[in-house]
N, C-alpha and C positions, 0 to 999 in steps of 0.2 A: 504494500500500500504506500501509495507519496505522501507527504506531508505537504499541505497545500501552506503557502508563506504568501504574503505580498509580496513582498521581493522577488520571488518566483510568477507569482502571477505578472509583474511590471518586465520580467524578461522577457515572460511569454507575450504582452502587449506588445512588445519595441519589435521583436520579429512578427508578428502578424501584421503589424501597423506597417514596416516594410515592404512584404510580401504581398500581402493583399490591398493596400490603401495608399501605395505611394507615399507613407510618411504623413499623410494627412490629415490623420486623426488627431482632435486636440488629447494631451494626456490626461488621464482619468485615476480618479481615485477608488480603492480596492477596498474592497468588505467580505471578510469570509464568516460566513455565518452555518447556522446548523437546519436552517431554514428546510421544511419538511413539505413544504409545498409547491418548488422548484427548484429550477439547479443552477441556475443565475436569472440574474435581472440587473436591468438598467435603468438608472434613479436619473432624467435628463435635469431635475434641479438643480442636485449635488453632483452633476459629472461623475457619476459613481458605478463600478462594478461591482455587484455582489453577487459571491460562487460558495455554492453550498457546497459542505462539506457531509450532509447527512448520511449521502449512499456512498458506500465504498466502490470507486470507480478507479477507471485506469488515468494514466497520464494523458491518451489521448482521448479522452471524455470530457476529460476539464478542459485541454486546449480546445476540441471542438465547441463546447459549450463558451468559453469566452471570443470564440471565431463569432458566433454567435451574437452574444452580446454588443461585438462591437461591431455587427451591423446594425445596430440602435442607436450607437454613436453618430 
């Protein structure tokens, strides 16, 4: 199982943002929570990511799921 960090989540941003968005995306701020109703969501208030940690998922679950979110960006 990973340990899901902001830190980690802000690497996995900086390469998606390159890859998929041309750098374009403004930077956003990270929440990891234990949230039982989804596996991220995007706050457009607070510029905010938040990626649930509830289900035990792989590495490329959470990248896809913040692939994801920052199509809401």
């Amino acid at each position: 199982m990973i340990k899901i960090t902001k830190e980690l989540l802000s690497i996995w941003f900086d390469k998606i943002n390159e890859e998929f968005f041309n750098n374009e995306l403004k930077k956003t701020n990270f929440v990891i929570s234990h949230n039982t109703g989804r596996f991220g969501q995007f706050r457009p208030r607070t510029w905010t990511i938040e990626i649930s940690t509830h289900w035990i998922r792989s590495e490329r679950d959470y990248i896809n799921t913040l692939i994801h979110e920052c199509c809401h960006c």
